[in-house]
C-alpha positions as CSV (number, residue, x, y, z in Angstrom):
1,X,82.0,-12.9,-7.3
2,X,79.2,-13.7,-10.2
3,X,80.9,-10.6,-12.3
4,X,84.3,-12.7,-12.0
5,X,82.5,-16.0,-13.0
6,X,81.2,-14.7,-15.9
7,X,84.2,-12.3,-16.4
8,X,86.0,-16.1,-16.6
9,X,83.4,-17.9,-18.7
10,X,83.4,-15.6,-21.6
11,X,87.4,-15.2,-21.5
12,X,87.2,-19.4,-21.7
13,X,84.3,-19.0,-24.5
14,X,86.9,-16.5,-26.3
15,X,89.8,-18.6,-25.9
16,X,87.7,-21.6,-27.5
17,X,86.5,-20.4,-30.2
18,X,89.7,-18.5,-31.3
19,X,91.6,-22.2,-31.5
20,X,88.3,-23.4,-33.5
21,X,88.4,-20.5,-35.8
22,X,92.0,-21.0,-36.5
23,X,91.5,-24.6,-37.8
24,X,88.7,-23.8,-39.7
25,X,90.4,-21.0,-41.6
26,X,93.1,-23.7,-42.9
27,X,90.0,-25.2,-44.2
28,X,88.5,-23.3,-48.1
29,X,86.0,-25.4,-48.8
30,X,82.4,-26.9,-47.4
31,X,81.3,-30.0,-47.9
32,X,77.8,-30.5,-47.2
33,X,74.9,-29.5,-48.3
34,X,72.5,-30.0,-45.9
35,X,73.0,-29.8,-41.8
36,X,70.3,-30.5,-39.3
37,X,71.1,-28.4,-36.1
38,X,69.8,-29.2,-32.7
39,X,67.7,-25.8,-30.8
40,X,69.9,-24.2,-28.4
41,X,67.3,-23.0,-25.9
42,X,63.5,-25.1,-26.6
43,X,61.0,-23.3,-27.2
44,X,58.2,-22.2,-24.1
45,X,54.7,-23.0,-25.0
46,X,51.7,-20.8,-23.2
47,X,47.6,-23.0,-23.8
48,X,49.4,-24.7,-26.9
49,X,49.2,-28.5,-26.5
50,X,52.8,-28.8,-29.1
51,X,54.7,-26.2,-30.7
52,X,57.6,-26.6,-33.3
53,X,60.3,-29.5,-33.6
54,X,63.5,-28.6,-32.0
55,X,65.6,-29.7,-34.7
56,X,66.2,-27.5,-37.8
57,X,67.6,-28.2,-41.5
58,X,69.6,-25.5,-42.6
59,X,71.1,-26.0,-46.4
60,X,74.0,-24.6,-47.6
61,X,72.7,-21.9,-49.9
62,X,70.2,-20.9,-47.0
63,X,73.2,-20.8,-44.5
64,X,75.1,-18.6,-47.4
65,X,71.7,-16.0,-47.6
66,X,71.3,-15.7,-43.7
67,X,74.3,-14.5,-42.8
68,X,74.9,-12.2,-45.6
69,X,71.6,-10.4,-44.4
70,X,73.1,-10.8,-40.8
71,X,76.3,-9.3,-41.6
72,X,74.6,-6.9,-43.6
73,X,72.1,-5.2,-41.5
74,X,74.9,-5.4,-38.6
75,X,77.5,-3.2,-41.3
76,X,74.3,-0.7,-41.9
77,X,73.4,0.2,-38.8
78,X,77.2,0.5,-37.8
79,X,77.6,3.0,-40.8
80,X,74.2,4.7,-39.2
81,X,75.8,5.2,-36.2
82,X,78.9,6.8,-37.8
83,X,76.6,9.2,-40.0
84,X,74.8,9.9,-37.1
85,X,77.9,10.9,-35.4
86,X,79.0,13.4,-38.4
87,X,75.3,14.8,-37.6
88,X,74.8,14.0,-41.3
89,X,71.5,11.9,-39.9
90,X,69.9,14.1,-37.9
91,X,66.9,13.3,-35.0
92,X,65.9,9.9,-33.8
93,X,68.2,6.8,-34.9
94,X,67.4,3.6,-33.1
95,X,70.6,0.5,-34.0
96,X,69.0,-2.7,-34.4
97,X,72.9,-3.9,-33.9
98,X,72.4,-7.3,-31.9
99,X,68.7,-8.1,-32.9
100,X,69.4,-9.3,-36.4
101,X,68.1,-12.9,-36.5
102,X,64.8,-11.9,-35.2
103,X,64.0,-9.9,-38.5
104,X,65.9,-12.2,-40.6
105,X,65.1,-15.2,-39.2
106,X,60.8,-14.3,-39.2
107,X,61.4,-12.7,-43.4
108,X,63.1,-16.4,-43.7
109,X,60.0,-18.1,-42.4
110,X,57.0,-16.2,-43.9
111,X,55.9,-15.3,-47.7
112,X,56.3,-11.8,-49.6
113,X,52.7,-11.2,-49.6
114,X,52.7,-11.8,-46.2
115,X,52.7,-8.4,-44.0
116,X,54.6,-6.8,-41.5
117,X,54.6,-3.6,-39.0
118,X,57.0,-2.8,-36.6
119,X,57.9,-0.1,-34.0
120,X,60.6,2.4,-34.7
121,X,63.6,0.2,-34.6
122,X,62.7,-0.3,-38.5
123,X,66.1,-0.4,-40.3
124,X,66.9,-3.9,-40.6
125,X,63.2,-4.9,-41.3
126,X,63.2,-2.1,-44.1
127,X,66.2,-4.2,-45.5
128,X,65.1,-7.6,-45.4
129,X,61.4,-6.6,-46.9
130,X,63.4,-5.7,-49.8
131,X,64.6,-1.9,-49.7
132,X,68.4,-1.8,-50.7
133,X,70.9,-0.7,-47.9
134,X,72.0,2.7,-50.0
135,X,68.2,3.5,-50.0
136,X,67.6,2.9,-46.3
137,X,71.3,4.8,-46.0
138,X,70.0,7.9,-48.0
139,X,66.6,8.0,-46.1
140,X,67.8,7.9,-42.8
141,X,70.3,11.0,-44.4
142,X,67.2,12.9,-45.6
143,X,67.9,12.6,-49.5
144,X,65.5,12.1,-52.5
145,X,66.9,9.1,-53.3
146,X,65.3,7.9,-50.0
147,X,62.9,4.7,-49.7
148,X,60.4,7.5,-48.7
149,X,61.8,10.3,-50.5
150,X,63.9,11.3,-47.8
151,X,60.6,12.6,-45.7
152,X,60.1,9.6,-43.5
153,X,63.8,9.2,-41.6
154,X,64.5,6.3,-39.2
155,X,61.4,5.8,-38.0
156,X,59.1,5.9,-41.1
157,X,60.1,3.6,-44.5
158,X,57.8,1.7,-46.3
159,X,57.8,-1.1,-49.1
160,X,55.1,-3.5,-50.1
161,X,54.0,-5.5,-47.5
162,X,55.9,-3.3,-44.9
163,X,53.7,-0.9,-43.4
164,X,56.6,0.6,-41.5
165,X,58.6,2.3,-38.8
166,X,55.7,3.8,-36.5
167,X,57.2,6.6,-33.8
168,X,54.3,6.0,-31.3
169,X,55.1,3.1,-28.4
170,X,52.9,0.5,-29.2
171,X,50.5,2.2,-31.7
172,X,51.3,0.3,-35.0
173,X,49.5,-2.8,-32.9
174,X,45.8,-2.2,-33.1
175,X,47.2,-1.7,-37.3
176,X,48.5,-5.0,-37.0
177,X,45.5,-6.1,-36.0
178,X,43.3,-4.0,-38.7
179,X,46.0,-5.3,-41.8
180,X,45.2,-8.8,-40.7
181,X,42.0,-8.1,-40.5
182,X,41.8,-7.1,-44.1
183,X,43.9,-10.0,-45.2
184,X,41.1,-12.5,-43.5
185,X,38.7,-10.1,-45.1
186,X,39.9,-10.3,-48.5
187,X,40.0,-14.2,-48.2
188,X,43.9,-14.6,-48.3
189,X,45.8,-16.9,-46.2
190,X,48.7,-13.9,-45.4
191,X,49.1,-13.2,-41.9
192,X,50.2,-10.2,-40.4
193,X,53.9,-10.2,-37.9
194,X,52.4,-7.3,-36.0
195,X,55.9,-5.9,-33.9
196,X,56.6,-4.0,-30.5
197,X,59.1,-4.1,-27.8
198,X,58.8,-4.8,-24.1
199,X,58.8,-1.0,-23.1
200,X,55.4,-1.2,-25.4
201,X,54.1,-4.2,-23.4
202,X,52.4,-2.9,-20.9
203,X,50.4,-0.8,-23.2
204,X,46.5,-0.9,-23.0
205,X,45.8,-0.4,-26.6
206,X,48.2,-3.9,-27.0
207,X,45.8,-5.7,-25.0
208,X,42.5,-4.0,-26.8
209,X,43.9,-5.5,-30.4
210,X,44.5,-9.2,-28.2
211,X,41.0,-9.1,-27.7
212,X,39.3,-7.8,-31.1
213,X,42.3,-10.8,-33.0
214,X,40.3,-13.7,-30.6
215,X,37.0,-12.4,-31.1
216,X,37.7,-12.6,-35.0
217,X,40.6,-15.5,-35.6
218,X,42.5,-12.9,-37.2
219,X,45.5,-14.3,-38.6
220,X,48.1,-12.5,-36.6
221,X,51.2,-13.4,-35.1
222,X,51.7,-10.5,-31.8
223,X,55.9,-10.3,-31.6
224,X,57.3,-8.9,-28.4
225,X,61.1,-8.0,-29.2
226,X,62.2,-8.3,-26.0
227,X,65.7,-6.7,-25.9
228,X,65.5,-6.3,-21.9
229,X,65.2,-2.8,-21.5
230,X,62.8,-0.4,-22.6
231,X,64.6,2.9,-23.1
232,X,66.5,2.8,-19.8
233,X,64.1,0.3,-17.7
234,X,64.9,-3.0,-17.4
235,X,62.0,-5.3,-17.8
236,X,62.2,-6.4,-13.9
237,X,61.5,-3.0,-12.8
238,X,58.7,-2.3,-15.6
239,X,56.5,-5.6,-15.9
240,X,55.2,-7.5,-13.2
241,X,55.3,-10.9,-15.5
242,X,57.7,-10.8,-18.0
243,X,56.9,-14.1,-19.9
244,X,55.3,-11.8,-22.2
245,X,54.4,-15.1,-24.6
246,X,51.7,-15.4,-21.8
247,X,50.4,-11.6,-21.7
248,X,48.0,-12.9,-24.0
249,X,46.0,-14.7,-21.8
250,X,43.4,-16.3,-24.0
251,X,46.1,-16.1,-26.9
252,X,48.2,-18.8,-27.2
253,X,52.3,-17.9,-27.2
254,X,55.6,-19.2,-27.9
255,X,59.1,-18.0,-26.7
256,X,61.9,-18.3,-28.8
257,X,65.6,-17.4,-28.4
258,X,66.1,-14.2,-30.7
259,X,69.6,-14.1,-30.9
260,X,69.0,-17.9,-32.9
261,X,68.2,-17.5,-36.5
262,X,67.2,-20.4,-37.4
263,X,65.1,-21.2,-34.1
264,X,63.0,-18.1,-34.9
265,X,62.8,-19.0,-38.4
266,X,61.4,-22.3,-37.4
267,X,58.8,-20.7,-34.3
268,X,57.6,-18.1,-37.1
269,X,57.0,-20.3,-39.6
270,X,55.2,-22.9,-36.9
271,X,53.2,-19.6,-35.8
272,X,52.0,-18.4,-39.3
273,X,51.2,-22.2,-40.1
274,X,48.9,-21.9,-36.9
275,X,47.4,-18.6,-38.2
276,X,46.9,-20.0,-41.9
277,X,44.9,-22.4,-40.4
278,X,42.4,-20.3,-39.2
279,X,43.0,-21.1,-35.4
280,X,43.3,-17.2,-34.7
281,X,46.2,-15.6,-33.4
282,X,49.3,-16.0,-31.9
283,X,51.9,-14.0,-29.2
284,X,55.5,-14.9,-30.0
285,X,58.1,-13.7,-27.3
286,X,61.7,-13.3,-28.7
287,X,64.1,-12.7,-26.3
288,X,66.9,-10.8,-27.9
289,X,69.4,-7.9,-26.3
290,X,70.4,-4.5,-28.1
291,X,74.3,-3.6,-28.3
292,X,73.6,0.3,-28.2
293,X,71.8,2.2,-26.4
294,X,67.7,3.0,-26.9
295,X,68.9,5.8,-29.3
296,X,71.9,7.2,-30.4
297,X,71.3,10.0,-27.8
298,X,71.5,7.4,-25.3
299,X,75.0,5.7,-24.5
300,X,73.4,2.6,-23.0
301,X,75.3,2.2,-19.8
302,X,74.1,4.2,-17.0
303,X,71.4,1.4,-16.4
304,X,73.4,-1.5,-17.1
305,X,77.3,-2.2,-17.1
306,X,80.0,-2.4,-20.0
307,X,80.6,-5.7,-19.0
308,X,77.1,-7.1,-19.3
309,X,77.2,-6.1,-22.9
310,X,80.6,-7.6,-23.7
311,X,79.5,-10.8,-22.1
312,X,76.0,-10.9,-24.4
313,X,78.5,-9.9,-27.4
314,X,81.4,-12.9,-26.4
315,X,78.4,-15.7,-25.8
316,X,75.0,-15.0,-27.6
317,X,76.1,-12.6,-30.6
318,X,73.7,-13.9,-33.4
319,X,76.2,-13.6,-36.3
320,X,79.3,-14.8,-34.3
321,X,77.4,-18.1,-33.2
322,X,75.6,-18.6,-36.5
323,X,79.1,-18.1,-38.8
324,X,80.5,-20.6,-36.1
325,X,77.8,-23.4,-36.4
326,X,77.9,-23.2,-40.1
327,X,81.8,-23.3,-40.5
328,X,81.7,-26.1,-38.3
329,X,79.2,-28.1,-39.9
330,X,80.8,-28.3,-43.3
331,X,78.1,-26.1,-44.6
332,X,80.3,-23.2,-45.5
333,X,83.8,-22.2,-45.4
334,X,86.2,-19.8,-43.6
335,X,87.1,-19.1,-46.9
336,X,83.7,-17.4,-48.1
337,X,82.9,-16.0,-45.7
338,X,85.6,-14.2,-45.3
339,X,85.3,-12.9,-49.2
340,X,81.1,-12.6,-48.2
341,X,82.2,-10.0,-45.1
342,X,84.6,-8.0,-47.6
343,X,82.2,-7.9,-50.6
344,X,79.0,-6.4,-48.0
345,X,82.0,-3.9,-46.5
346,X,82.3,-2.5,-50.1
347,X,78.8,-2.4,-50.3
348,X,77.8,-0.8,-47.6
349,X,81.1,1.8,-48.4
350,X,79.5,2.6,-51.4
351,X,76.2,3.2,-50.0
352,X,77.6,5.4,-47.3
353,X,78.9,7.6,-50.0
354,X,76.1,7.1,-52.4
355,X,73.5,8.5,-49.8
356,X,75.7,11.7,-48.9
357,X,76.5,12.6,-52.3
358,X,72.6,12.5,-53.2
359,X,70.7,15.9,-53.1
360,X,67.9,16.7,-50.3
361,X,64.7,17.2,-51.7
362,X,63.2,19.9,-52.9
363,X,61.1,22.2,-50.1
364,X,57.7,21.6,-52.8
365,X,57.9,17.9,-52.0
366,X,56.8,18.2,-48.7
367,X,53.2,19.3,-49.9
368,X,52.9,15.9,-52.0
369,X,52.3,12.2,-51.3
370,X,49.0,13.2,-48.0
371,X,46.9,11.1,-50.6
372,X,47.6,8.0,-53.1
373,X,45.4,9.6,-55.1
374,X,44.8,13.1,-54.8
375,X,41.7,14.7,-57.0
376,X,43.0,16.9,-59.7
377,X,43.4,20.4,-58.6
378,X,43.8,19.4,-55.1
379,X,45.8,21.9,-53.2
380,X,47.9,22.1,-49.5
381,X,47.3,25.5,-47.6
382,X,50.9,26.3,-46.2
383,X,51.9,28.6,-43.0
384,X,49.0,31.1,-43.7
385,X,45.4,31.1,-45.3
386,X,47.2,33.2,-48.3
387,X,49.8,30.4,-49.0
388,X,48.4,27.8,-50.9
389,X,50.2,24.8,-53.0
390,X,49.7,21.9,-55.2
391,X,49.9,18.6,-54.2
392,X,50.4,15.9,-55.8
């Protein structure tokens, strides 16, 4: 009976916004500038006395930026998928197809010199950090024009500021907590979005770098991407408490909708704000959902069903809702985005067949890059005592 309900409400939810979109296409231009949106779901407080307003003011060339990133990360990891597919990517491939505005809407929020680390779902934070889609495209396909030289893969690319992909569940947190340690240290006011997932949650280490963050005020903001399932688990059967803004205890946190841009935006920037101030650290729950399944070698619906998914996709999608609220609003037109959707296609085309066209590097590569900056001489011993090579 609830399946058919729901079945019924996101057939409605279809039906509306397919008569809205059809009179906002006879419509090419915007014509505001500026657009101050009411929070869709208010924001959950844990030992804070006030948290962040739940209005937001979203301009036009801001509204323009956002969903290009959206769109763009969303086309990326579909064309990972594919390559995946043709076995041109090869090992682990987690889609962040679904969780876009948390990355975008936190990068939107917080400064360049400001740092983040993340689990492995790293694509879309690889992106938005600043690393072009044809170089995240030719890592993830092993190739020398790679972000990392075609030697990290999915779960290992790096820019400034963006200390990566990390492959172990929940061990890039106690480097969270180190890198904003050093950025108190060095007497910056950067903080540190230190990044795991609910399947991490539970982790001891997590709670170790809680307490070490309060002992020290280190300016840290603790994200839990909560995308309701780790690997196959559904956070019901794996947490006893799964407010995971509380699991600080001493920490305050905030929950946010994730699949809101600009609510995340405005909890992330209210959260670094707080750190700034020197008031210590913060955990920040986003609630959020993932289209495919943990991995590509997982198809996602033996512990869930189809129709859960399509509902998510028909009511909460993050681009869908966004490029609705901002066609709506005047900010933008059908029009452009439209010409915005087939200008990142070509893009992202381009990059696909950039990244397979680029050569694999060479096997001597792998002995260089173990230090920044290796003494002179300095030499990697190879499968045997008697095979020895230079690094560099």
């Amino acid at each position: 009976m609830m399946l058919s309900i729901t079945s019924k409400l996101a057939r409605c939810t279809s039906v509306v916004r397919q008569t809205v979109r059809a009179v906002l296409e006879g419509r090419s231009y915007s014509t505001e500038t500026s657009v101050t949106f009411d929070i869709r779901e208010p924001f959950k407080l844990h030992r804070l006395e006030g948290g962040p307003a739940l209005n937001v003011t979203c301009t036009r060339d801001e509204a323009l930026q956002y969903y290009r990133q959206l769109q763009t990360i969303r086309r990326m990891e579909t064309a990972a998928g594919n390559l995946y597919k043709e076995k041109i990517i090869r090992g682990f491939c987690h889609l962040y197809s679904g969780q876009e505005a948390c990355c975008v809407g936190m990068e939107a929020a917080i400064r360049k010199s400001d740092a983040v680390i993340t689990a492995y779902r790293a694509h879309g934070w690889t992106y938005i950090r600043g690393v072009p889609p044809v170089k995240v495209l030719s890592e993830l396909t092993g190739r020398r024009t790679g972000c990392a030289k075609g030697k990290g893969g999915s779960m290992h690319m790096y820019c400034d500021n963006f200390y990566g992909g990390n492959g172990i569940v929940g061990a890039q947190v106690p480097v969270g907590a180190g890198i904003a340690f050093a950025l108190k240290y060095q007497n910056t006011d950067n903080v540190c979005l230190t990044l795991y997932g609910d399947g991490a949650a539970n982790q001891g280490q997590i709670f170790e770098a809680l307490n070490m963050a309060k002992l020290w005020d280190l300016p840290c903001i603790f994200i839990c991407e909560n995308n309701k399932y780790g690997m196959g688990t559904s956070v019901e059967r794996a947490s006893a408490c799964t407010d995971y803004y509380t699991r600080g205890d001493y920490v305050p946190g905030i929950w946010v909708d994730g699949m809101d841009v600009l609510a995340v935006r405005e909890a992330t920037r209210w959260a670094a704000e707080y750190c700034r101030s020197g008031k210590g650290p913060v955990v920040m729950e986003v609630e959020t959902y993932r289209y495919h399944g943990h991995s590509m070698s997982d198809p996602g619906t033996s512990y869930r069903s189809r129709d859960e998914i399509q509902e998510v996709r028909q009511l909460r999608d993050p681009i869908t809702t966004f490029k609705e609220k901002i066609i709506s609003a005047n900010l933008v037109s059908a029009e452009e985005i439209k010409k915005m959707d087939v200008e990142i296609r070509k893009e992202i085309d381009a990059a696909v067949k950039e990244a397979k066209a680029a050569p694999e590097p060479e096997v001597e590569e792998m002995y260089n890059d173990i230090y920044c900056q290796p003494p002179e001489g300095f030499t990697v011993r190879g499968c045997s005592p008697f095979d020895v090579h230079a690094s560099k």
